[in-house]
Every structure is written in structure tokens, then in C-alpha cells.
N, C-alpha and C positions, 0 to 999 in steps of 0.2 A: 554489246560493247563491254570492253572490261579494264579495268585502270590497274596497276599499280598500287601499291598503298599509300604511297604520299597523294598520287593523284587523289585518292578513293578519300581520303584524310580530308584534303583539302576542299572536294566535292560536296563532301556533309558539312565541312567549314560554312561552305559558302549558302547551302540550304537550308540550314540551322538561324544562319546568322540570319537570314532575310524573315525569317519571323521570329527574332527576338529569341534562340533558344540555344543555352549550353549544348555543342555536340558533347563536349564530355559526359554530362547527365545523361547522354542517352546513349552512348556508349559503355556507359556502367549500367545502365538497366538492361542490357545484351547480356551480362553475367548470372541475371537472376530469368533469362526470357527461357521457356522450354521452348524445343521444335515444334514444328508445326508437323501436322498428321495427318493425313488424307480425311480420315473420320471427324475429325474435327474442324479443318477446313469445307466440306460439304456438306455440316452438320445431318451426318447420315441418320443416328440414332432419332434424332428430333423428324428427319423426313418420312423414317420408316415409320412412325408414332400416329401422322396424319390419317391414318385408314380408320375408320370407326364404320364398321355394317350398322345397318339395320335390322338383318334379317339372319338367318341361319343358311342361307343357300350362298354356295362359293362363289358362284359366278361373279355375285354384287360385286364382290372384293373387285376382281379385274375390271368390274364398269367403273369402282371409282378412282382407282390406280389410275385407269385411262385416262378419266378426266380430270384428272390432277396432270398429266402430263401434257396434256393441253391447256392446259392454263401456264405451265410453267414454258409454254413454246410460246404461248399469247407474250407474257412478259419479256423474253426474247424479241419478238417482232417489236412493240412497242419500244423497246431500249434502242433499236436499230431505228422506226424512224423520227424518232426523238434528234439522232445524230444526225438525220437531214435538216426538218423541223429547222433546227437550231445552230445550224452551220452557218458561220459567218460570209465563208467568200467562197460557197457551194463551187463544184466544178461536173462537169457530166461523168467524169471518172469516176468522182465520190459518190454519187446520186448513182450509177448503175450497180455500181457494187455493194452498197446497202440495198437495192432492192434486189439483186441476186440472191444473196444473203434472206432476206424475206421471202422471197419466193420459195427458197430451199425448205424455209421450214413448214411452208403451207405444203409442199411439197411430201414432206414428211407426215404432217397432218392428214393431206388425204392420203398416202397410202396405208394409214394406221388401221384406216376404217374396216380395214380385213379384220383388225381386230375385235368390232361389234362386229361386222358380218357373220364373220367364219368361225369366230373364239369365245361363245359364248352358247350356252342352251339353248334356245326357244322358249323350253319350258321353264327355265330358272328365271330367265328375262321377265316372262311373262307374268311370273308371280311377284318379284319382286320389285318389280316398277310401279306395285300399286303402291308400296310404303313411299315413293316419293313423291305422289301427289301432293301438293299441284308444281313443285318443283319442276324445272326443264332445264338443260342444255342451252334453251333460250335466255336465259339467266347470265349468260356469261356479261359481267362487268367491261375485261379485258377487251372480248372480240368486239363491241360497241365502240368501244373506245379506239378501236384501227379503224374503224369505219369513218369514226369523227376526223381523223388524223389525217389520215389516205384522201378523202374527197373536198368538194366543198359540198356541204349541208342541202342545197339542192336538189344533189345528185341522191340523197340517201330519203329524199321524199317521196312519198307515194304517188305515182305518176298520176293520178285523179285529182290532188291538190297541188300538182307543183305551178299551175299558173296562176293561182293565187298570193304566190311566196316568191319575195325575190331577198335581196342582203339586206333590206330596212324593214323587214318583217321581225318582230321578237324574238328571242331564242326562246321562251316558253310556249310562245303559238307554234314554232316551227316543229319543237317537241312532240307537242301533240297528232301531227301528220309526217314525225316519221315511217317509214315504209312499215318499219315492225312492229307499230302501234297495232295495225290489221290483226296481227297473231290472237290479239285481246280485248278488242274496242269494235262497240257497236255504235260507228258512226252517225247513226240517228240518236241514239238514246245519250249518246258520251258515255255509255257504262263501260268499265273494265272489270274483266274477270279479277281472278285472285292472281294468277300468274301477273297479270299486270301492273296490278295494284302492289303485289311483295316486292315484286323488283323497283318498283318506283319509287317507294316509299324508303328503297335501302340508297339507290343510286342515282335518285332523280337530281339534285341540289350539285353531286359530283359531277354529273353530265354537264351541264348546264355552264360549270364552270370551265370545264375541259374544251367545252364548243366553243366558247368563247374565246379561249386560249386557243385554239386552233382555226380560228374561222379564218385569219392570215399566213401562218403556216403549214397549212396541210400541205400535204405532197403535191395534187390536183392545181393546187395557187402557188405554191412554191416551184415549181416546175415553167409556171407563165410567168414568172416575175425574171425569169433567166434570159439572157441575153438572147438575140432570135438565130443567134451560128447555134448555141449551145441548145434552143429548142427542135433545131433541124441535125442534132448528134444522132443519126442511125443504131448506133449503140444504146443509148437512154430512151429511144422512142421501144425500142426491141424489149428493155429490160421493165418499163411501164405496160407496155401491154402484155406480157407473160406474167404479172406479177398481176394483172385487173382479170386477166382468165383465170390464171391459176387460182385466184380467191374467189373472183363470184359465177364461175361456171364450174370449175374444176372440184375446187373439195367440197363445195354445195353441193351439188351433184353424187362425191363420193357417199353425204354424209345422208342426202335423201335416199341412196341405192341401199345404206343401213340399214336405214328406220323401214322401209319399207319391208324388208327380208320379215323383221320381227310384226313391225302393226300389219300386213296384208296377210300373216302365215293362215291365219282362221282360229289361231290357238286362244284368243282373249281381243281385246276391244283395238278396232285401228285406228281408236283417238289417242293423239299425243299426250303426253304425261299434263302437261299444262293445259289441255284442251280445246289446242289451236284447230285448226284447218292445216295440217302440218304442209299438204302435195301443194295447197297453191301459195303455202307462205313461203316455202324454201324453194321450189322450183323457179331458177332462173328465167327461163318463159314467161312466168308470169311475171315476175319485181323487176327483169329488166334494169340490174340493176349492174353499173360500172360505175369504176372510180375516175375515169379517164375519159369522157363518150368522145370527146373530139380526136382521138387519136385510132379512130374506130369507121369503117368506110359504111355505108349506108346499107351493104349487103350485109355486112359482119353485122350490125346493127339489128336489121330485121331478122335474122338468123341466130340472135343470140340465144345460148342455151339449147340449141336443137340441133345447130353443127358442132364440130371441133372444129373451133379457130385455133387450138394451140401450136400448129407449128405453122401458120401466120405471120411471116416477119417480114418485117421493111427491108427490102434489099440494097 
């Protein structure tokens, strides 16, 4: 849209005055304002700054570029369903098209995976993944935090405790039998590895708070709080369940087909960096794990993770 100058005058008149501020004052500080510059607007120099190796072998570089770029997709998806979250007078149009929008960049995510796959040594991998012990992938803050957002907290329990746990269960008890606690807990002793114990100790209190803050609006309860025309929209049942494969069958799957290339090659050890059980903690088969399960028929259910449900849809 573009005004005129009187309009254009009258506009910041009017936006000015509603919080108490001289447009003149800020129209005289335009005399002293430089342009804006690409490099500066996407604080390039400071982005390019974030790579620090450990090691001398090149590879490293592009494993942690990678995963810096997935962390900056993680914060993307979170800003997106932030804007469902917290929509006032939701509609199924708004709600497909944020999770379109999400799905694209899980999308983007698993097809990256070519990038560990295919774009990196064997032999470089294999040497320099011992400087990150006991560090993992697993570690990510961000992707926990869609999981918390995406479901209700049930669904991200480990299917051996979930009938023990319903919504007047604690959020610290629940903690402790999330699914991904298995990666690092020995459920008879309560011991956690180190993998477990670092990341807890960084992000356990954040959780906690975040769960909370989302145990009413996740997507999963946000989605059944809608009227029952707008739960039966073909359109937002379509863009829910492409967005529950795409994340827990699709780039899980890509990300297991990775890890597997490099820990099965024979070249060095095929325990994960953090020293999980990687095949039965990320394969879908076993964790069983959806954001959505009642939008899901009993076959798609028992078949999770062994077929392709993705092109699946409600007709």
C-alpha cells in the first residue's frame, strides 16, 4: 500500500501520537539515520564468526555449519507454531497454512541429510566425533521444545509408562518418563549417563516451564478446542497428518539412514556420540511416537514407521 505525503504525514501523525511521541523528533532523526545493508541487516559477519572446530580435519566444519542450520530451521518452526499457539480467533485456514509452512521446513530438514550422508568423509567423521563426546544431536533444546508445543505430553511418554500418567500427574514426574529419557536412564537404578545429566542440568527448569506454558496450547489440544465443522475441515486434517509423518516417521528415518551410513561403516565404534542405543531410540517402530494418534486409522497405527503413510490423505 502507498500514500501520498500528506497521507504518509498524517499516518505517522497518527502513530506517533498514540504513544505519546513527537513525529517531528523522528523525522529529524531520518537526517542523521544511514541505509540499511544487507550485511548488516543479517548480521552476516557475526553469523559467519559462529564456526569454531575442534579439530584440524575439514569435514568438522560442515557438520557444525549443518547443524547450526538446523537449529536456525528449529527456531523458524517454533515462531510458526507459536502463531497458532496463540491465535486468538484460530480458523482452519490459518492453522493449515502454518503447518504447511512447518512441514516445508522438516521437509527441508530431511532432505539435508544427504548432506551427512553423502557430504562428508567416513574417515574424517569417524575421527572427529570422538572430540564431541559425550555431546549429541540429542541435545537439541529447540527440537524438544516442538515436541512439547506440537502434542499433549502423553503422547511424548514412553509407551511402558504412559498408564501410569494422565494431566494431574506432575510435570517433574512426567519428565522423568519422557520417551527420550530411555536414550540415558537406567530405569531400575534412576541413573543418567553424562549425555543426560548435561542437558538437564542446562535445560531441565526451561522445560518445565515451557510444558507448562503449553500443556493448553499445544497444536494436539489446540486443534480439539475448535469448533466440530472446523475439526472435520479435510484441509487441516490433510495438513496435521503430513506435518505428524513428516516429523516422526519422515526426517527420523532420514536422520537414522545418516547415522547409520557412518556408526555401521566398521570404520570406528557404532555407539552414538552420547552413548545411547541410537537404532531403537530414533527408529519410529519402536517409540511409536505421533503428535496426533486419533487422526491416524488402526492400520496406519500398527504400521507406523514400516510403511509410507505419506501420501495418505483424507479425501
Amino acid at each position: 500500500m502507498s500514500y501520498n505525503r500528506e497521507e504518509l504525514l498524517k499516518k505517522l501523525d497518527e502513530k506517533f501520537s498514540a504513544i505519546g511521541q513527537d513525529t517531528d523528533v523522528h523525522l529529524s532523526g531520518l537526517l542523521h539515520n544511514t541505509p540499511i545493508t544487507y550485511w548488516d541487516y543479517v548480521k552476516t559477519e557475526a553469523l559467519l564468526g559462529l564456526q569454531q572446530q575442534r579439530t584440524n580435519l575439514p569435514d568438522e566444519m560442515i557438520f557444525i555449519i549443518y547443524h547450526q542450520i538446523n537449529e536456525l530451521l528449529f527456531k523458524m518452526i517454533l515462531w510458526e507454531i507459536e502463531q497458532v499457539s496463540k491465535h486468538e480467533n484460530l480458523t482452519p485456514e490459518f492453522f493449515s497454512s502454518r503447518l504447511d509452512r512447518i512441514s516445508r521446513y522438516f521437509d527441508v530438514l530431511s532432505s539435508s541429510f544427504t548432506i551427512m550422508g553423502d557430504g562428508m568423509e567416513v574417515e574424517q567423521y569417524m575421527k572427529f566425533r570422538d572430540t564431541l563426546t559425550p555431546a549429541s544431536g540429542f541435545q537439541s533444546a529447540q527440537y524438544r521444545m516442538i515436541e512439547f508445543s506440537s502434542t499433549e505430553l502423553i503422547n511424548l511418554i514412553d509407551a511402558r509408562f504412559r498408564e501410569t500418567i494422565d494431566r494431574n500427574t506432575p510435570f517433574t514426574h512426567a519428565f522423568e518418563h519422557l520417551y527420550w529419557q530411555a536414550a540415558g536412564k537406567d530405569y531400575k537404578t534412576g541413573k543418567k549417563n553424562a549425555l543426560l545429566t548435561n542437558f538437564e542440568n542446562k535445560y531441565k527448569e526451561e522445560f518445565l516451564l515451557f510444558m507448562q506454558e503449553y500443556n493448553t496450547i499445544n497444536l494436539w489440544t489446540k486443534f480439539k478446542s475448535l469448533p466440530k465443522e472446523f475439526q472435520e475441515n479435510k484441509e487441516l486434517i490433510n495438513a496435521m497428518r503430513h506435518y505428524d509423518h513428516t516429523v516422526n516417521v519422515k526426517w527420523v528415518m532420514a536422520h537414522y539412514n545418516a547415522a547409520g551410513k557412518y556408526l555401521n561403516s566398521g570404520k570406528g565404534s557404532a555407539e552414538a556420540t552420547g552413548g545411547s542405543e541410537w537404532q531403537k531410540y530414533m527408529h519410529p517402530k519402536y517409540q511409536r511416537r505421533m503428535f496426533f494418534p486419533d487422526l491416524w486409522d488402526k492400520d496406519e497405527l500398527d504400521n507406523w514407521g514400516v510403511t509410507n503413510l505419506e501420501s495418505h490423505k483424507i479425501i
